[in-house]
Structure formats: C-alpha cells, structure tokens
C-alpha positions in Angstrom: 73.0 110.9 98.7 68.5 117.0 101.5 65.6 114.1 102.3 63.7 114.1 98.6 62.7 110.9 97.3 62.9 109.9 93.9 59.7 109.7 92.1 58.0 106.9 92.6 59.6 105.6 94.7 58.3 104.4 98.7 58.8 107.3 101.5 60.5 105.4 104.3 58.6 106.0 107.4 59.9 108.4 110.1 62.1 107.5 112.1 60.3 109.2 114.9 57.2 107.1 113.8 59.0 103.7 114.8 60.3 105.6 118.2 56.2 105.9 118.8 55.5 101.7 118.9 58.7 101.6 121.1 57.4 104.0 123.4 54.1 103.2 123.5 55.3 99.2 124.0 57.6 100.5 126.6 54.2 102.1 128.8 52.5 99.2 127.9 55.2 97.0 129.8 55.7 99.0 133.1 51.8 99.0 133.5 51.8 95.2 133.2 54.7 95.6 136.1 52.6 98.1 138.1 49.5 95.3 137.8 51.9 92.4 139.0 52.9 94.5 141.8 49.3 94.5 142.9 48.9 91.3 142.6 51.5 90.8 144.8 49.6 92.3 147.4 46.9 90.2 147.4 44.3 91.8 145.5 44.2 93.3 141.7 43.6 96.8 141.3 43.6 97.9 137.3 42.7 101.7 138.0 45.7 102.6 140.5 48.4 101.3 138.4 46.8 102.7 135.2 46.8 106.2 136.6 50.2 105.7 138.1 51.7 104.7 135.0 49.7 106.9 133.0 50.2 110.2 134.8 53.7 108.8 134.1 53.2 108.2 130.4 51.5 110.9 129.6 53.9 113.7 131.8 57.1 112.5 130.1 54.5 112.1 126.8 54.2 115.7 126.9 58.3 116.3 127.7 59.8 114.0 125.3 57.4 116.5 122.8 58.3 119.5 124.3 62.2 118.5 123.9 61.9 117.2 120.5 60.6 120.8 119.4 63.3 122.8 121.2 66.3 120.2 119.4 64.4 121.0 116.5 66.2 124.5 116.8 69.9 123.2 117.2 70.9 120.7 114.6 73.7 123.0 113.7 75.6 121.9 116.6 75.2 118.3 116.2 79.0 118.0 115.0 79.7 119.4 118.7 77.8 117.2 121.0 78.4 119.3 123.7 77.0 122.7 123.0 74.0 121.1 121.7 73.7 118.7 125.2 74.0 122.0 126.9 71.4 123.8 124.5 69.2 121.2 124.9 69.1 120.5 128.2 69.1 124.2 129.5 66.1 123.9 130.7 65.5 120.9 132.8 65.7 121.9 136.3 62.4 123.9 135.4 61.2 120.7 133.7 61.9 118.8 136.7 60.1 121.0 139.1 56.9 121.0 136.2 56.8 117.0 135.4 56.8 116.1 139.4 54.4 118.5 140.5 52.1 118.3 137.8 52.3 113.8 137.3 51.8 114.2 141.2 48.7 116.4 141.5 47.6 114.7 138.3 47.9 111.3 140.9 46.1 112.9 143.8 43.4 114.7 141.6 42.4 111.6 140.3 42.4 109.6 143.6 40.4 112.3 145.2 37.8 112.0 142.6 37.8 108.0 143.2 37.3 108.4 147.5 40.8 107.5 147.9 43.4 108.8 149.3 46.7 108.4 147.6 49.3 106.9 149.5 52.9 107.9 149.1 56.1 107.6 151.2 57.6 111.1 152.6 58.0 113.8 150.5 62.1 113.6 150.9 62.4 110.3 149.7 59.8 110.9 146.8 61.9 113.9 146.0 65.2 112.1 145.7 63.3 109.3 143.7 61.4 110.6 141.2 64.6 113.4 140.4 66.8 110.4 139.9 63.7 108.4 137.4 63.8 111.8 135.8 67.4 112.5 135.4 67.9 108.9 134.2 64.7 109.5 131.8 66.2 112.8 130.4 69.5 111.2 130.0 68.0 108.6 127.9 65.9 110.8 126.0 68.4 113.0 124.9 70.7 110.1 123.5 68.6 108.6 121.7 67.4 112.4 120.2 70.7 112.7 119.2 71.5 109.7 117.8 68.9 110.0 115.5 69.0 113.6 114.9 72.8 112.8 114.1 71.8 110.0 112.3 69.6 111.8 110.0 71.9 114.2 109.4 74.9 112.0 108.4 72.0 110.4 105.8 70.7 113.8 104.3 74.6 115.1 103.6 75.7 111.6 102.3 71.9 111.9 99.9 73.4 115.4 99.5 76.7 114.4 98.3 75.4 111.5 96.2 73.2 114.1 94.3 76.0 116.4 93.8 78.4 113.8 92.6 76.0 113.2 90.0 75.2 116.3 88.9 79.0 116.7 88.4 79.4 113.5 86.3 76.2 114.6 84.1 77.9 118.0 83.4 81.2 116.3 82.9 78.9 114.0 80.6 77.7 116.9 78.9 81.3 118.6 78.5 82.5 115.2 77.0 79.9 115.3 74.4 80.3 118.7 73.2 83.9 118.3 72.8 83.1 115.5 70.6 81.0 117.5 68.3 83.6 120.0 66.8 86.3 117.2 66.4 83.4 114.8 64.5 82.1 117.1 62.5 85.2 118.9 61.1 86.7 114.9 59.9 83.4 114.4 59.2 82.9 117.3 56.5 86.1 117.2 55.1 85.5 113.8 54.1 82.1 115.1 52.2 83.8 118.3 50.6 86.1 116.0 48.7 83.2 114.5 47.2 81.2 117.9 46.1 82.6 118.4 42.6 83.4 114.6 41.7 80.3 112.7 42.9 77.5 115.5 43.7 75.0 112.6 44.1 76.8 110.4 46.7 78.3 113.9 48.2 74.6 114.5 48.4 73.5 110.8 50.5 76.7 111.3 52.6 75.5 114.8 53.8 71.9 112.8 54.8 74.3 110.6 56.6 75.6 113.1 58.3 73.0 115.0 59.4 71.7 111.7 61.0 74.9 112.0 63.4 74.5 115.6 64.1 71.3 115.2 65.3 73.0 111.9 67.4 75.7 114.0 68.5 73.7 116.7 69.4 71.0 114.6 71.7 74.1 112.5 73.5 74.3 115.3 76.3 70.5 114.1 77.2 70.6 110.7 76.1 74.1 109.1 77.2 73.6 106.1 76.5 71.3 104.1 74.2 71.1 100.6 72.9 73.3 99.2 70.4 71.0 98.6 67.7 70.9 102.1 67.7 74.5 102.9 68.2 75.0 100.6 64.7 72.7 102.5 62.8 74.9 105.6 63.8 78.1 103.9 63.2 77.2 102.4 59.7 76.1 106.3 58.5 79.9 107.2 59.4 81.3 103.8 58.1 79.3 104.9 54.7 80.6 108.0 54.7 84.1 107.0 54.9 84.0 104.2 53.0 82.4 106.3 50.0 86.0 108.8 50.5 88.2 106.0 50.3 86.1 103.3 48.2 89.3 102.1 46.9 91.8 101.3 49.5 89.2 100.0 52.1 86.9 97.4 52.9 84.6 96.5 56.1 83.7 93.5 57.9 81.3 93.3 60.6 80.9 90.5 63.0 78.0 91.6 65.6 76.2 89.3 68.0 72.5 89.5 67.4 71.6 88.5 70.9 73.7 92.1 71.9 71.2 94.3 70.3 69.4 95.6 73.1 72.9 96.1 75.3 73.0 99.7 75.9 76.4 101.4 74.9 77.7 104.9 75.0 75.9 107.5 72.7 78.7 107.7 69.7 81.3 105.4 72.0 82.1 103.0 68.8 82.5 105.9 66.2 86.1 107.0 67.2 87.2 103.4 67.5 86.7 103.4 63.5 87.5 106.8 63.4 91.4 105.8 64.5 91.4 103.3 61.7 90.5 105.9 58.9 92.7 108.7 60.6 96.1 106.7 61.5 95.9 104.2 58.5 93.5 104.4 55.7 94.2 108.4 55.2 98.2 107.2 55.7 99.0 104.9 53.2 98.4 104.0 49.3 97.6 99.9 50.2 94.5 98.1 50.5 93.3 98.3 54.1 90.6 95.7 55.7 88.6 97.0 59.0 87.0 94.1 60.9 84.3 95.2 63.7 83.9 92.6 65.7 81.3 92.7 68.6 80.1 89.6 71.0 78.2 89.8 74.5 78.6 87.5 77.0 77.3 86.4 80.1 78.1 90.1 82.1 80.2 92.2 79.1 79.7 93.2 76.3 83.3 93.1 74.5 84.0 95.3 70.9 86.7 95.0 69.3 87.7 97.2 65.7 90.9 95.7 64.3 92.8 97.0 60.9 95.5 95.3 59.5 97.9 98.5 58.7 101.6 98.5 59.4 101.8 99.4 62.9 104.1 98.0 64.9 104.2 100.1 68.2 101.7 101.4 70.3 101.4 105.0 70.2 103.0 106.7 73.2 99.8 108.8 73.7 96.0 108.8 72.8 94.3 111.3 70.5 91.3 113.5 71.1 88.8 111.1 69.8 90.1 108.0 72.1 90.8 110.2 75.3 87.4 112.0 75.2 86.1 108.4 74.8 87.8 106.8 77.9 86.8 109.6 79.7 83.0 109.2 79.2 83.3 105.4 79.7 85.2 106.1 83.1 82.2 108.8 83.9 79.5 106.2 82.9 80.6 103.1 84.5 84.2 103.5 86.1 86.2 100.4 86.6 83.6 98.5 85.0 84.4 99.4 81.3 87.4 99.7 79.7 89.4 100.7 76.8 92.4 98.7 75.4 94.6 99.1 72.7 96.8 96.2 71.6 99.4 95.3 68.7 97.8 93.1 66.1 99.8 89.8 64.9 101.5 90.7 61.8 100.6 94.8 61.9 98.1 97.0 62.5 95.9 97.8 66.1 93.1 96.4 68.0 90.9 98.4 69.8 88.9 97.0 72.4 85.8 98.2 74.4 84.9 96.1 77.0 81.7 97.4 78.4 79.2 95.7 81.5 76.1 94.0 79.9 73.1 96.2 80.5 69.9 95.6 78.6 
C-alpha cells in the first residue's frame, strides 16, 4: 500500500535493525556458554572464550554482511525461491574455505600473542565440525534473508497497490465531478433564462447564486468532501434558484439537526436529491408541490432524507444522470458504508434517502 512514508508520520525501524539486537543477543549468549564451559573445568578463563566466540562473532559478522550485499542484487527472483537460493549461495564453498581459515588463524594469532598455545583436536575432525557449524549457520542465514527480503517485498507491492487504488478512485472522483458540472449547469441556467426578461432583478441574484455553485462544482475534484454546513449553504443557493422559477407551485421545509453541522458530506451529494424533485415533479405538473428536507445524525450515520409529495406511485425502473453519478461517488468515497435509497412515499410521491457514516 514502494516504501515512502506519509508525511509526518513515524519511519518504522528496519527490519535489519531489530535482526542486529538478535544477533548481537545471540553472541552474547554462546559466550556466556563458552564461560560456563570453563567453569566447568575448574577454573575461569574470560579471555579464551571471548576470543573463541569472538573470532566466531565477528567471522560470520563479516559473512552475514557480505551475503546481505550480494542478495541485495537478486530480489527479482524472490517469487522463485530457488534460483535466488542458488544465486545466493553460489559462492559458499569459497566462503567456507575463507571463514575457517581466517576465524582459525584469527584464534592462533591471538593465543600466540598471549604465550599460549591454542589447543584444538585433529585437524579432520575440526574440518568435519566447523563445515557442518557453517553449513547449518548458512542455512539459517539465508532463511531468515529471505524471509525478510520476501517479506518486504510482499509489503512494498501491497503499499504499491494501496497507492494505486487510490489514485484510481481520486481520478474516478474527479471524472464523477466533471460529469456533474455540464448536467448542473445546463438545468441550472435554464432555470435563470426564464427569468431574464420577466424579473431582471431576481434573474440577476439567482445568477450570484449560481456562480456560488460553479465555483463549488468546480473545486469538488480537490475538495470531495466538506462539512455540511457548508454543503447547506450550497444547497440553499440551488433551492433559491428553483424556488424563485416555480414560486407558485412549490414550497420547502427543512428539518436539519444542528448537532450534524460539522458531519462531512459529499461535495454537491444533496443537490441532485432536490434536483429529482424539481425535474420529475414540480417541472411535471400544474398542482401545488411541498419538498420536505429532512436531515438527522445519529450515533454512527448521518441519515438525509428529501421527500415530495407528487403523484408517484412506482419506482422508476432506472436512475437518471444526476442520481447514478451520485451513487457512484458515494460508493468511491465510502463503499458499503453509505447508501442511497429510493422508496415510495404513503399516499404519492418519493423519498430519497442518503445514509452516509458520521465523520466530523
């Protein structure tokens, strides 16, 4: 969900960071063992089980580095475990013969330096020994390398994905909104144009309202959301508009939760609700038509409803532009988390309900 971090926000530490207190712990520990083993023989010597250890620890130091550099060159074939097993562990016959000779000479360097001579069993048995420590070490090593390596991996393509995914739903975001726009505007203007030569003056605060949702319409692709106090103000420039056109044959009600104010809702997401009503029933018929916008917030939803008491008595068989752009965006912007429902009103007419999660 590529390894950037957002802004702000805590890098993680390495996972080859946490591998370092493990492997120093683990050092720690078998020198602790080498000392008991002394003790066991009747008398404590700290310097010969530190530079037996640590010839160890700092041989297969020096390796585990060494390897980590060279897998460094075959992530690609981490989704075929063998090829990069094989490409990573091409060299350690050559590896054995260096670690063994060099932790060994390291051993007797050290002990020459000290007036002692280092004691070991023959050469045979300290061969077939310290090649099966080392082929058991190497085994080791290059699981856990690839585990995390593969690890790693798996995280940076699902970061990847993530990022991608939402790249795609702000350009379907985007898309959404700019279809909205032409279908707005031309209702929008046609509603002021029959207002020019009659009323110049309201013709002339109804354009003011309009350019108010322009601007709206035009920022939604940046700003996809915003809070409902906001959305209102939006909604009651269109509900002005409209209601100016059809002053005589319509009449709104609103019914908002003041406690909902700071919810934040689609940009635009409640103007084609009231939209439908002027569009399929005020613009349709000659009798006096009553919109009701009706919006409440509860505990985890926020729940709109815009009823009209027209004559409908079916549900249409398919949703317009304005209500299929608009279940669209809420799917994009919170997916089974909001809906959009459309139900039969007692009597006549339609509900539409938005039922949206309660962000503030």
């Amino acid at each position: 969900m590529n390894t950037r971090y957002l802004v702000g926000e805590p890098k993680s530490p390495s996972p080859w960071r946490r591998l370092l207190w493990l492997w120093i712990a683990f050092w720690l520990l078998m020198l602790a063992v080498g000392m008991q083993e002394s003790l066991w023989t009747g008398k404590l010597l700290i310097w010969q089980p530190l530079v037996n250890y640590g010839s160890s620890a700092l041989g297969a130091t020096v390796l585990a580095a060494v390897q980590k550099r060279r897998a460094d060159r075959f992530d690609s074939f981490l989704n075929q475990p063998l090829q990069w097993f094989l490409r990573v562990w091409a060299w350690m016959p050559l590896q054995l013969v260096l670690y063994v000779t060099a932790v060994y000479a390291l051993r007797i360097g050290i002990y020459a330096l000290a007036g002692v001579r280092f004691r070991h069993g023959p050469w045979a048995e300290v061969a077939a020994y310290e090649v099966t420590q080392f082929v058991l070490f190497y085994a080791l090593l290059g699981g856990v390398q690839f585990g995390l390596r593969s690890y790693r991996a798996w995280a940076a393509e699902r970061l990847r994905s993530a990022q991608q995914a939402n790249l795609a739903r702000q350009a379907q975001l985007a898309q959404l909104t700019q279809q909205l726009q032409p279908h707005f505007l031309f209702n929008a203007l046609n509603t002021i144009s029959s207002l020019i030569h009659s009323d110049p003056d309201t013709a002339d605060m109804l354009l003011t309202r309009l350019a108010t949702l322009l601007r709206a319409a035009t920022d939604a692709s940046q700003h996809p959301e915003q809070s409902l106090a906001d959305e209102l103000t939006l909604l009651h420039a269109y509900a002005d508009i409209m209601a100016r056109r059809f002053a005589d044959r319509v009449q709104i009600s609103w019914e908002v939760d003041t406690t909902a104010q700071t919810c934040r809702v689609p940009t635009l997401g409640l103007q084609p609700l009231l939209e439908n009503c002027f569009r399929h029933v005020v613009e349709r018929r000659n009798a006096f038509t009553h919109i009701a916008i009706r919006i409440q917030r509860s505990a985890s939803h926020l729940q709109i409803e815009i009823e009209d008491d027209g004559d409908l008595q079916r549900l249409p068989d398919r949703r317009g532009v304005g209500l299929g752009n608009l279940e669209d965006r809420l799917q994009s912007l919170y997916g089974t988390q909001a809906s959009l429902e459309l139900r039969l009103r007692p009597g006549g007419g339609l509900i539409a309900g938005m039922r949206l999660p309660c962000v503030c």
